[in-house]
N, C-alpha and C positions, 0 to 999 in steps of 0.2 A: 710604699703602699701597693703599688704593682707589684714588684713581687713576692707581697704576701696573698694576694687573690691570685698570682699563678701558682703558689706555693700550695694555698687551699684546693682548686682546682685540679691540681694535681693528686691530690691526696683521697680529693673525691673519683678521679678516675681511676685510681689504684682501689680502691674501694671495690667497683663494679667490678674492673678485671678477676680480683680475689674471689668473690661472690660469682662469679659466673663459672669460674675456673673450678672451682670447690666442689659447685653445688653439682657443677660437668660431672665431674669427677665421684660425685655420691651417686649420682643417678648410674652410673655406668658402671659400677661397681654391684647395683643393684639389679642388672641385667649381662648378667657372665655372658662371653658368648665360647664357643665351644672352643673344645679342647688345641684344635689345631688353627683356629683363627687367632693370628699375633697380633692382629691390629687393631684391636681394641684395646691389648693391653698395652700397645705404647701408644694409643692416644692416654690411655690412663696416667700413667708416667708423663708423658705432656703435661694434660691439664694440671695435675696436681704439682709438676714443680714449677711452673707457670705461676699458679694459684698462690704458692709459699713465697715464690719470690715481692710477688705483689702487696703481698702479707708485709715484709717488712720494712715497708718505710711507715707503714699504718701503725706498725706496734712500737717504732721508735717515735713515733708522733706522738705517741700514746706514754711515751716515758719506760717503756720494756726494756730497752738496752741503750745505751750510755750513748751521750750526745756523739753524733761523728763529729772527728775534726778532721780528717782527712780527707779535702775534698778535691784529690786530686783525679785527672780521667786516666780512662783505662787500665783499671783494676783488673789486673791480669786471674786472680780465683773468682771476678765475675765473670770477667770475658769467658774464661772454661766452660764456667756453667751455661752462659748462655747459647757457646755454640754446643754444648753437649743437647742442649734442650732443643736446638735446631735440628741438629742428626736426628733427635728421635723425631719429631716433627714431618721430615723427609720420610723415613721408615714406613711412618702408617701409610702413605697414599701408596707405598710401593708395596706393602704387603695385601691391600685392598686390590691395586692393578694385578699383582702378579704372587698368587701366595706359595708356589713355591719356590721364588726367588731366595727369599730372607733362610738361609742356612752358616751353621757355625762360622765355616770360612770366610762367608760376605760379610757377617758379623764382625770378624776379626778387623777386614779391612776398610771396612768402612768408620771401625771405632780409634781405626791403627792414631789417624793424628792428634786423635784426645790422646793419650796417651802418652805421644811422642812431646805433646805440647806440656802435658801432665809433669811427664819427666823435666822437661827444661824450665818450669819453675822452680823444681824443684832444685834444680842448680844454680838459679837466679837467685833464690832465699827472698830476703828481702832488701837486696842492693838491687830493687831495679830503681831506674829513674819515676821522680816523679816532675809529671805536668797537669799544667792546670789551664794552656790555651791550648786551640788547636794550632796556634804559631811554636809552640812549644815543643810540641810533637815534631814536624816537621824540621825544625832546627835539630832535632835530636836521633830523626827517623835513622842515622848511623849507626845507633848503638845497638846492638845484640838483644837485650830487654825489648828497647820499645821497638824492633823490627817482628820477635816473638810475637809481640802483644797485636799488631798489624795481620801479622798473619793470622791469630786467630779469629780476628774482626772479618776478615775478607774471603777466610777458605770457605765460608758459612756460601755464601753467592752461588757457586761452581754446584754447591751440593743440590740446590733448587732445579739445573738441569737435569739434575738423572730422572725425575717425574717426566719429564716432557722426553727423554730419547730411550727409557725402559719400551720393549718392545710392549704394541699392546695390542690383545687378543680379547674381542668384546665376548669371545666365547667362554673364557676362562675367569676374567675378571667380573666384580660386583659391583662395577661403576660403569657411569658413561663418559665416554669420553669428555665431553663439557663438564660436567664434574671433574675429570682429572684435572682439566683446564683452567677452573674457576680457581680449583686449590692453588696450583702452580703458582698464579696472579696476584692471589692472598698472602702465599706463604714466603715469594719474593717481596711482594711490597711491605710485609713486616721486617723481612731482612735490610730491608730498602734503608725503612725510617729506622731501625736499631743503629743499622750502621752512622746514619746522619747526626743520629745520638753520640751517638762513643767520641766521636769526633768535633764535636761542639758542645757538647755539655751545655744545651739549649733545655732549659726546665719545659717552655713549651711542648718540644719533643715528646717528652714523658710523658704529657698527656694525650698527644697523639698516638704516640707507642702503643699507651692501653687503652685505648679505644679500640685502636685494629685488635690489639691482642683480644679484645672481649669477644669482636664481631666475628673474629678466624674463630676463638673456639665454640663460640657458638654455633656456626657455623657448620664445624665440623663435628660436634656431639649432638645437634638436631641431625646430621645425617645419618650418624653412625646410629642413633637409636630408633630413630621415627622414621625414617625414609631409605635407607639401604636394604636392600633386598638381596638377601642372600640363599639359596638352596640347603636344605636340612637343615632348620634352624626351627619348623615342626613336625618334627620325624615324626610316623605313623607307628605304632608298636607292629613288630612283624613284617614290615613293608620288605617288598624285595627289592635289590641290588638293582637302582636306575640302570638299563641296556645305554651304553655311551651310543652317542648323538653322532648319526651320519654326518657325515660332511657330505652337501649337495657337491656334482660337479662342477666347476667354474663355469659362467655362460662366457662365450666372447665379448668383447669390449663391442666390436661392431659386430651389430646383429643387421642380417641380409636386408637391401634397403627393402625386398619386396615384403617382406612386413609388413602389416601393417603399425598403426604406433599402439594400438589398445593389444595386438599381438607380441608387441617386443614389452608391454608392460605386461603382462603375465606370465612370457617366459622369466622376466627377473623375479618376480612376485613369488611364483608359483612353484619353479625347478630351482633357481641359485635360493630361494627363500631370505631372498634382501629383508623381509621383514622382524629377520630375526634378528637383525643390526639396531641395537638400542641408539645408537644414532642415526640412525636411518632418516635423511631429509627429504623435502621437497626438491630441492637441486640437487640432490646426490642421487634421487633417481631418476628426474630427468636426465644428468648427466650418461648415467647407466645407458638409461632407452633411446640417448640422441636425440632429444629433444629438447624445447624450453620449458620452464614452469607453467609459462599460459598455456600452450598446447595440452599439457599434462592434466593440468587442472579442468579442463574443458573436458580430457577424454573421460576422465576416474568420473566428471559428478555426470557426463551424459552414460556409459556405458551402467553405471551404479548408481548416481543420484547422490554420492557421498561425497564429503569432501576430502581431501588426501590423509588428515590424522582418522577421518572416521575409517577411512577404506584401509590401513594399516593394520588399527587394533582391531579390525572384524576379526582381519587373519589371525591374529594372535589371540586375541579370546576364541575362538573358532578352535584353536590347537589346544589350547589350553583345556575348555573344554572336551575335548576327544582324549585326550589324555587322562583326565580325572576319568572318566568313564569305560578306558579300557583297561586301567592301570588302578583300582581299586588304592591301596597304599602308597600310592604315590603323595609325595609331599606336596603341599599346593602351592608353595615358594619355587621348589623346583621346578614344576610345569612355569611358573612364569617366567622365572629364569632363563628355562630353556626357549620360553617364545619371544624371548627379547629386551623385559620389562626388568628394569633396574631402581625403580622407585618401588615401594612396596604401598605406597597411596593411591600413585597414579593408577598401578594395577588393579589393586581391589576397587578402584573407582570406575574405569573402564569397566572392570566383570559385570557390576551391577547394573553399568547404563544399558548395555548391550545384550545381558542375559536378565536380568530385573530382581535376583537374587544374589545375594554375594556368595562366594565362592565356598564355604564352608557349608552354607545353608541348599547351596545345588548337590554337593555330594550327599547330604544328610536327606534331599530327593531321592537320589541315584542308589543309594543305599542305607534305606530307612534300617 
């Protein structure tokens, strides 16, 4: 009786995963994004082989394909698939950090051990071993099959690191850092529980499995649609070729004690333009000005009356604005972009508090 309600339970959370995966995957389909952004189209590829895998134990539930009787673990043309759907997985956040990283070559290499692992089933046919415990496995971990099969369970881990040591440049990417971060968290602790899976063939797992699987892509197609902010994405007809973005000069780490501190905050502010750093914290600029948060805090709301997120976005709506207004065709994603803003909510919600019109409706002022 138990485990026929974890067997239901499971089939209800494969359910969700399918449906969320899917319908990811309609929507995003339904919002192309340009020619040279790849990363949408390998979350595409995600959700949707995500979405079909989830689909079938739903449609053998359903009497679609002929009962399993093979219920042995580590099904080596699953395992493939699933570190293949890992790789791509990895792909998107590095093509969002860094888009012109992703080129044929890194493609090559990065795909080399599908491949490699590809071929060696292909030599294995069907004499690999099978097992059905995880005592099983490890009694057998000697044999050439199930060391393959091992390896493609665990090369998945290592590939989670490249998001966190890909170099990252808040000026060039369309994330913020804590966004890279949060993925990273996400996308190892599904690798986390698959792997826990493959290895204990624990039904509970599976439903754990698609749960995170729903919430990762959720996740990650609420971002990619609703909330990523990316430059040219409402090109103006005719606009001219954005002039590339000074780099300020770097201010010293220690700035002269005779200072004051409201003076060493607006050299950071003002000349290095720290508020173009989409992460840009409370302790990252105190850190900057030699100071603590309390101090900081105290100087920005007596010197302003603001408080440190208001005294940020002024500068950035400030800029953004000047921008629309000297630069007629300038895209209005790209002004944010360039003043720091990696959410495309947060932005247009800041323009409105601060200016009282949203951003479309101030140019449509500026040039009735």
């Amino acid at each position: 009786m138990e485990m026929e309600r974890i067997y239901v339970l499971a089939l209800i959370a494969a359910t969700v995963e399918a449906t969320v995966c899917l319908i990811g995957t309609r929507e995003l389909l339904r919002f192309p994004a340009s020619g040279t952004d790849r990363s949408r189209r390998l979350l595409i590829m995600g959700s949707s082989i995500c979405g079909g895998l989830a689909l079938v134990p739903i449609l053998a539930a359903a009497g679609f394909f002929p009962e399993q009787t093979d219920f042995s673990m580590l099904n080596p043309w699953l395992g493939l698939t699933y570190m293949s759907l890992h790789i791509i997985m990895t792909l998107y956040p590095i093509s969002v950090i860094s888009p012109g990283w992703f080129n044929p070559k890194r493609f090559f290499f990065v795909f080399l051990p599908v491949a490699v692992f590809f071929i060696a089933l292909l030599i294995i046919g069907e004499d690999w071993t099978r097992v059905y415990t995880p005592m099983e496995i490890w009694k057998n971990v000697h044999k050439p099959d199930v060391l393959v099969r091992l390896a493609m369970l665990f090369v998945m881990v290592p590939y989670c690191l490249i998001i966190i040591y890909l170099n990252y440049n808040y000026r060039k990417t369309s994330a913020s850092y804590n966004w890279i971060l949060t993925y990273f968290i996400a996308l190892f602790m599904l690798c986390g529980v698959h792997v826990l899976y493959m290895l204990s063939n624990d039904t509970r797992l599976v439903i754990l499995l698609a749960i995170f699987a729903s919430l990762f892509y959720l996740f990650s197609i609420e971002f990619e649609l609703k909330d990523r902010l990316t430059p040219g994405d409402e090109e103006a007809e005719d606009a001219p070729e954005a002039a590339p973005e000074a780099v300020p000069e770097p201010v010293p780490a220690d700035l002269p004690a005779e200072f004051g501190l409201w003076t060493r905050i607006c050299i950071v502010m003002d000349q290095e333009e720290a508020w173009r750093d989409p992460d840009l914290s409370l302790s990252e600029l105190a850190k900057r000005c030699g100071t603590n948060t309390t101090y900081l805090v105290q100087i920005i709301r007596g010197e302003t009356g603001d408080t440190f997120k208001t005294f940020v976005n002024a500068k950035r709506i400030n800029y953004v604005t000047r921008q629309l207004r000297e630069h007629p065709g300038l895209d209005i994603q790209t002004a944010f972009f360039n003043a720091g803003y990696r959410s495309r909510a947060t932005a247009w919600r800041n323009f409105k508090e601060i200016v009282g019109v949203t951003p479309t409706e101030y140019r449509q002022q500026l040039f009735p």
